[in-house]
C-alpha positions as CSV (number, residue, x, y, z in Angstrom):
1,X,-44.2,-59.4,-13.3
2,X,-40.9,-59.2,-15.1
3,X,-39.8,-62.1,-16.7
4,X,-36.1,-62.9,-17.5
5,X,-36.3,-66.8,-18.3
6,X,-35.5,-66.0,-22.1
7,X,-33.0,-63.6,-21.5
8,X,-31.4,-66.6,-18.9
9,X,-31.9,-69.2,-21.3
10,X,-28.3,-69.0,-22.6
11,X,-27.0,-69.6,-19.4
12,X,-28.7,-72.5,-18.2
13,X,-27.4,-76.2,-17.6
14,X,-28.8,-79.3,-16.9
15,X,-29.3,-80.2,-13.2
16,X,-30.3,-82.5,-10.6
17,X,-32.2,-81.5,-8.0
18,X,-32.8,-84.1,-4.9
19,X,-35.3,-83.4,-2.7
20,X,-36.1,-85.9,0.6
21,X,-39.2,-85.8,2.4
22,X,-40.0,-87.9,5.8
23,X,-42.8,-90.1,6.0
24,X,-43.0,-90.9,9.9
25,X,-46.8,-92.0,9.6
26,X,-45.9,-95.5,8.4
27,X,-46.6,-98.2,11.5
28,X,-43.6,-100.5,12.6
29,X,-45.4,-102.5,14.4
30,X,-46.4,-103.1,18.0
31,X,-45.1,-102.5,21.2
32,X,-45.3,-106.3,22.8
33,X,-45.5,-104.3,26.2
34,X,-47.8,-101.4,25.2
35,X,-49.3,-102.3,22.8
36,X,-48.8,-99.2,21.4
37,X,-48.8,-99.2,17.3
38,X,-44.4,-98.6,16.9
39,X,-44.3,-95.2,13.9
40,X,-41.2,-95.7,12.0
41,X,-39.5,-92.9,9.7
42,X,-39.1,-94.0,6.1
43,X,-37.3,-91.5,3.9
44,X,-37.5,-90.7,0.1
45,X,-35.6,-88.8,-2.4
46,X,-37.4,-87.7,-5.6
47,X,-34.7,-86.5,-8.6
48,X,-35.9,-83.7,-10.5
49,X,-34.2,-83.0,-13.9
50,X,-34.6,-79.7,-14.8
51,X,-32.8,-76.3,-16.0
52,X,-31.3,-74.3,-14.2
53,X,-28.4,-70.9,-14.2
54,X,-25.5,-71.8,-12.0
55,X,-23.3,-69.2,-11.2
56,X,-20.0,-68.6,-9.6
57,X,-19.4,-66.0,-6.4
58,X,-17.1,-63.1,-7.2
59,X,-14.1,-62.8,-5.1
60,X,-15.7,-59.8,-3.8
61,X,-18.8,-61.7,-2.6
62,X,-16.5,-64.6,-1.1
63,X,-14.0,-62.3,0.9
64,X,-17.4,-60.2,2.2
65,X,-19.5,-63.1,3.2
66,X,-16.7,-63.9,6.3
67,X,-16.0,-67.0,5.3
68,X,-19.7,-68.4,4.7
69,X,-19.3,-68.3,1.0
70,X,-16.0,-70.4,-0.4
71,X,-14.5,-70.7,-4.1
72,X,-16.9,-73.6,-5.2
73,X,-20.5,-72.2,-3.6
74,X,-22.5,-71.3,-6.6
75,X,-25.6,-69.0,-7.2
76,X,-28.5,-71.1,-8.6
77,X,-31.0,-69.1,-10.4
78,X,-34.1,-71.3,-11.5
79,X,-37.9,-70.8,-11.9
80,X,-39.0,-73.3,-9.3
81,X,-39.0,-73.1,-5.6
82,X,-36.5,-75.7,-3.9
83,X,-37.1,-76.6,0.2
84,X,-34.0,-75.5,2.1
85,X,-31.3,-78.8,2.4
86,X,-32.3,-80.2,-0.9
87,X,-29.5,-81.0,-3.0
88,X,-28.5,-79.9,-6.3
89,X,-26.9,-82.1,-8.8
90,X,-24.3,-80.2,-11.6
91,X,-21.7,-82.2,-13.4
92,X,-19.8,-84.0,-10.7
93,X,-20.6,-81.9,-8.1
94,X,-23.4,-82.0,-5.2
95,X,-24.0,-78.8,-3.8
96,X,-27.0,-78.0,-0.5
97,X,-29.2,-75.1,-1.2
98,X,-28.2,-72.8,2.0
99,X,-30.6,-69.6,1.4
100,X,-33.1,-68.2,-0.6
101,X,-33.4,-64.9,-2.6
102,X,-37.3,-65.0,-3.6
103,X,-37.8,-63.0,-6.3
104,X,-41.5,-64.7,-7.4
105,X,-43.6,-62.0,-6.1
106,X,-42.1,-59.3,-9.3
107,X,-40.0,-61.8,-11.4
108,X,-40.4,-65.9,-12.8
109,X,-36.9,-66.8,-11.0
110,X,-36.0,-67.9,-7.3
111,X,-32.1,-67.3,-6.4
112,X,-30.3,-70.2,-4.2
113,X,-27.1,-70.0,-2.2
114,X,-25.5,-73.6,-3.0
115,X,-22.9,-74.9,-0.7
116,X,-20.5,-77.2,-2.1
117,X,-21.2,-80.9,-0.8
118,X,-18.8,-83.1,-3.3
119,X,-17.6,-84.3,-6.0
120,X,-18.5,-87.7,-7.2
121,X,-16.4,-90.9,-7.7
């Protein structure tokens, strides 16, 4: 396995990644009719701060992607595996992680496609 984390080191900035998961086993209840036991979906988001390289598209990239790619998607590249729709935190921006470029069966890094959510308030 090749491994570039020192060699990316320089290049990485603090981030925030969000990650929701649906818990849809917790019981609302009971149907007064059915008696039926009601499931309700509860959602939760657990922040992760960790490092991570965030890059911008080259022009190149943007104008060959057909309009998928824009001026403020960024390339993540971190050494942890992130569930597609997660959201990544950097600076003031939110970005959605689109796609994933798995490198982790020859190198220690995972590439993301981020697509620009926001910017914060």
């Amino acid at each position: 396995m090749f491994e570039f984390q020192s060699m990316l080191q320089p290049y990485m900035d603090d981030i925030q990644v969000l990650i929701t998961t649906t818990d849809t086993t917790v019981n609302g209840g009971y149907d007064e009719e059915t008696g039926e036991p009601i499931k309700s979906t509860v959602e939760n988001t657990e922040p992760i701060n960790t490092r991570g390289a965030m890059l911008p598209y080259s022009d190149n990239e943007i104008y060959q992607s057909g309009g998928r790619l824009t001026q403020k998607s960024r390339q993540l590249i971190i050494n942890m595996d992130i569930p597609s729709k997660a959201v990544v935190v950097h600076g003031s921006q939110k970005y959605s992680v689109e796609n994933k470029t798995g490198y982790s069966d020859f190198a220690d890094f995972n590439q993301y496609e981020l697509k620009w959510v926001s910017a914060f308030d």
